[in-house]
Backbone as JSON, one array per atom type, in Angstrom:
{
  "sequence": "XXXXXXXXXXXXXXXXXXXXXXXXXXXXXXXXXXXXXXXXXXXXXXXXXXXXXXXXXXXXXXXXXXXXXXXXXXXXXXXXXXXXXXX",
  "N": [[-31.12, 159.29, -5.63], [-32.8, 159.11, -2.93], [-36.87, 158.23, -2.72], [-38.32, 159.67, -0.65], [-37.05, 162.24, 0.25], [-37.45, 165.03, 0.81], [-37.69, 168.62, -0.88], [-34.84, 169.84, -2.23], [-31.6, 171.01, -1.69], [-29.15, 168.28, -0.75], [-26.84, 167.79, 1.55], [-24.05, 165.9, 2.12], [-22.41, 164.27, 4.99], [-19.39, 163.8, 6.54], [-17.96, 161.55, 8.59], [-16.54, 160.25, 11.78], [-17.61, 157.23, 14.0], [-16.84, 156.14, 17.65], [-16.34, 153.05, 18.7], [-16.75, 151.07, 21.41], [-14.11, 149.63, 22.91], [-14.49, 147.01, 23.85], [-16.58, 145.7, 22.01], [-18.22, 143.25, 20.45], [-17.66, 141.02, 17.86], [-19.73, 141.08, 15.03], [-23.18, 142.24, 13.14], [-23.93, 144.8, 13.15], [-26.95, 148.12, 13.78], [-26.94, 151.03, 12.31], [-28.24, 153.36, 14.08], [-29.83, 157.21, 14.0], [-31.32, 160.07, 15.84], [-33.36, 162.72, 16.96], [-32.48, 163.52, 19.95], [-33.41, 164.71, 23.71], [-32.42, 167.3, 25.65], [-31.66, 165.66, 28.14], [-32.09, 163.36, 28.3], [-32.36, 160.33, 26.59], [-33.78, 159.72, 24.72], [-35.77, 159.8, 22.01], [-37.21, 163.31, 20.62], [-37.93, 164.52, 18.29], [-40.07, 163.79, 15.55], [-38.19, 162.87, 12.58], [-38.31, 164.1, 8.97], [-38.75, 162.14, 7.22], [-38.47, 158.66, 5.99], [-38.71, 155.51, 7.5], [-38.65, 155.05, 10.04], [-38.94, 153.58, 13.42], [-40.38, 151.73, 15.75], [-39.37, 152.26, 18.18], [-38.41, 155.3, 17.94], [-35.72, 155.7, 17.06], [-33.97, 155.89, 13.13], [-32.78, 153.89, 11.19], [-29.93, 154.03, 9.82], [-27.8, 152.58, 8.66], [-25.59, 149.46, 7.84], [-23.36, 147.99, 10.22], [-20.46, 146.0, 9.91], [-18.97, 144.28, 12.3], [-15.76, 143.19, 12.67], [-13.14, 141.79, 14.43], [-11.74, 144.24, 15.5], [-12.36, 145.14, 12.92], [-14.56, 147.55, 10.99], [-16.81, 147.01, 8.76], [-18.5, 149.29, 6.2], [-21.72, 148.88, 5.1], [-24.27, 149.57, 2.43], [-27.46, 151.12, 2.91], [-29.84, 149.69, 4.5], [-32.42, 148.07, 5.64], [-33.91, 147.67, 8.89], [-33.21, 145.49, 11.64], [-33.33, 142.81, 14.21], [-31.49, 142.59, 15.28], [-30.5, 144.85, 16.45], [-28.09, 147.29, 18.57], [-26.68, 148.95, 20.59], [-24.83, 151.39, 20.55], [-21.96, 154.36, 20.52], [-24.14, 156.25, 19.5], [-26.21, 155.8, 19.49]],
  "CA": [[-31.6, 159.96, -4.43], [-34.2, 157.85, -2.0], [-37.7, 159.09, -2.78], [-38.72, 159.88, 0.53], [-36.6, 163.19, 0.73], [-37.85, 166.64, 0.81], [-37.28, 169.04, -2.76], [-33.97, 170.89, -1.43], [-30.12, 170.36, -1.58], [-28.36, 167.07, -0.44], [-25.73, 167.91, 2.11], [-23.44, 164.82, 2.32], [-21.79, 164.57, 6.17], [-18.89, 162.15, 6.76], [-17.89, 161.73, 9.95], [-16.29, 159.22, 12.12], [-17.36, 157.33, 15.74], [-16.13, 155.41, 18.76], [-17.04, 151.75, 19.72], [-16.26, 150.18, 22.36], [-12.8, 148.39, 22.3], [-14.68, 145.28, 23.7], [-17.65, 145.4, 21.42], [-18.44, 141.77, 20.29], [-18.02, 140.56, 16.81], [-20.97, 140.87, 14.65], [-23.28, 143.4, 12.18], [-25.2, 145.92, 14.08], [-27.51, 148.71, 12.69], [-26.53, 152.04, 13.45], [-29.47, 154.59, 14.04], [-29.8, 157.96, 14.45], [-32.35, 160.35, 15.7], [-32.72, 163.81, 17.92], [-32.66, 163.3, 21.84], [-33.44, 165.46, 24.43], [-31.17, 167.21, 26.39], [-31.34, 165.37, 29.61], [-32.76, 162.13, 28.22], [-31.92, 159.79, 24.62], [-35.29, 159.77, 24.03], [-35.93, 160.73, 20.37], [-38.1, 164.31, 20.88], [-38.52, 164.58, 17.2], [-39.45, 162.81, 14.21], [-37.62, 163.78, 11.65], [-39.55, 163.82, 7.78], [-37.77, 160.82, 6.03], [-39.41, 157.27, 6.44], [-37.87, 154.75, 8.1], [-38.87, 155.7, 11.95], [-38.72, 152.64, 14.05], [-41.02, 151.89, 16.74], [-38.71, 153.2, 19.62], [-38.4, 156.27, 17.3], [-34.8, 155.9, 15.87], [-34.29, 156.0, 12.31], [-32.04, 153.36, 10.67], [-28.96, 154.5, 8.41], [-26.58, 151.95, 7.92], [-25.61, 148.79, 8.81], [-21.94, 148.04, 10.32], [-20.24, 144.5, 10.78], [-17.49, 144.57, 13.16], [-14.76, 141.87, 12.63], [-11.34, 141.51, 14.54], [-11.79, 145.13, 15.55], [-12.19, 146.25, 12.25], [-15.56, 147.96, 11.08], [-17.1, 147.11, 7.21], [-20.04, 149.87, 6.22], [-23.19, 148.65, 4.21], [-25.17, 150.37, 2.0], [-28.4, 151.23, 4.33], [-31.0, 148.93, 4.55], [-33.55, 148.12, 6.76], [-33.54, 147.72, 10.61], [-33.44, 143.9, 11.68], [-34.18, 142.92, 15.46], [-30.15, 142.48, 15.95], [-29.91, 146.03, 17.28], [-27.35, 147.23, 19.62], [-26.36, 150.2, 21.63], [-23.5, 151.98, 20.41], [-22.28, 155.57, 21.35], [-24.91, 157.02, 18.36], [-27.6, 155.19, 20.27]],
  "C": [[-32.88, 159.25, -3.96], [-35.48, 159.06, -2.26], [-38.59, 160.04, -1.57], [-37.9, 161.17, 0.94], [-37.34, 163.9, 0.5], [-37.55, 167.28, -0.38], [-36.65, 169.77, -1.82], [-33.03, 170.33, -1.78], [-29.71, 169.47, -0.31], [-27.29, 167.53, -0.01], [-24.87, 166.42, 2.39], [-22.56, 164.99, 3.42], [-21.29, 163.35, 6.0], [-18.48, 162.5, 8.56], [-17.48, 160.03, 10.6], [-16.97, 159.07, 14.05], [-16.54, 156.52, 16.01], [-16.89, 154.4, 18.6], [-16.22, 151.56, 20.42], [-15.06, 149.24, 22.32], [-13.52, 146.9, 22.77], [-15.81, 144.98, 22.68], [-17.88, 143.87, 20.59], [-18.53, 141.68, 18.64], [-19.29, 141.25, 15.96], [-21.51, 141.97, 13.85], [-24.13, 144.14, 13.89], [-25.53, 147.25, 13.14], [-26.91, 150.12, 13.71], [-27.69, 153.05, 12.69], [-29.23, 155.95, 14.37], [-31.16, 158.79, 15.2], [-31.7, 161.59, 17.19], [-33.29, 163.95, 19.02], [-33.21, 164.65, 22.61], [-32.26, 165.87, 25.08], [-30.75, 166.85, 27.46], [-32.04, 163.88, 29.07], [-31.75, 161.47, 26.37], [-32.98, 159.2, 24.48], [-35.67, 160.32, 22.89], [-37.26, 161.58, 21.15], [-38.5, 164.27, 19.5], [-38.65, 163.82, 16.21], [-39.34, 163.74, 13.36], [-38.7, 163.03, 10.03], [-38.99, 162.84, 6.87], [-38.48, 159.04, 6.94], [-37.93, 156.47, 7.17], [-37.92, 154.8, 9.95], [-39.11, 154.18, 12.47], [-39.84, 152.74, 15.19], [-40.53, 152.92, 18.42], [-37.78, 154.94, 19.35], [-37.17, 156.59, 16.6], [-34.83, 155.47, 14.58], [-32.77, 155.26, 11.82], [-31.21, 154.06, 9.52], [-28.38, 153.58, 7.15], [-26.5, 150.59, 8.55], [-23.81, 148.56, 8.45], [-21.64, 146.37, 11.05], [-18.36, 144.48, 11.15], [-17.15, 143.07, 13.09], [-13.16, 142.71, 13.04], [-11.2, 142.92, 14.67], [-11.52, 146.0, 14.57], [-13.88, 146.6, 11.96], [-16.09, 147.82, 9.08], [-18.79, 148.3, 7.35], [-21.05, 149.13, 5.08], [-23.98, 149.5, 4.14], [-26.62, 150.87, 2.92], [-29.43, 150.34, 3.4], [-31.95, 148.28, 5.71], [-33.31, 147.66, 7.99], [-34.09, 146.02, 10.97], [-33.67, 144.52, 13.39], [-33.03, 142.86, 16.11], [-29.27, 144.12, 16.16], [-29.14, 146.18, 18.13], [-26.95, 148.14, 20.01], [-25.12, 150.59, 20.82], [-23.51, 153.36, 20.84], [-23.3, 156.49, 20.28], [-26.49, 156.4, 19.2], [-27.59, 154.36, 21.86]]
}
C-alpha cells in the first residue's frame, strides 16, 4: 500500500474507458482529478501526493499499439501527456 494514503479501507475500482478510434500510437499518462461542473478545471485537491502543476493527479500509464491498450504499473507523470476522455 503507497505511503501517502490516509489510515482507512482500500476500495479497489475497475472500470473501463473510451479512446478515440484515431488516437495515435504511443504511451500516454492517464490522470485523474475532480472538475467542476461547467468547467475541467480540477476544483479540488485531493489528499494523496502526486498533484501536478495543472492540478491532475497521475495514475497510470497506458501505451496504445495497433489499437490495442497495455496498462503500467503507475509511475510518475512525464511531459508526453495527452488528452483523453478522463482528461
Amino acid at each position: 500500500m503507497p505511503k501517502d494514503l490516509p489510515p482507512g479501507p482500500v476500495n479497489e475500482v475497475a472500470d473501463n474507458i473510451s479512446l478515440p478510434a484515431d488516437l495515435p500510437p504511443g504511451e500516454y499518462t492517464l490522470s485523474v482529478a475532480v472538475v467542476g461542473a461547467t468547467t475541467e478545471e480540477p476544483v479540488i485537491k485531493l489528499g494523496i501526493a502526486g498533484r501536478s502543476q495543472d492540478g491532475w493527479y497521475a495514475l497510470s500509464k497506458l501505451t496504445v499499439i495497433l489499437n490495442t491498450i497495455l496498462n503500467h504499473p503507475a509511475s510518475t507523470q512525464t511531459n508526453n501527456e495527452q488528452s483523453s476522455a478522463m482528461k
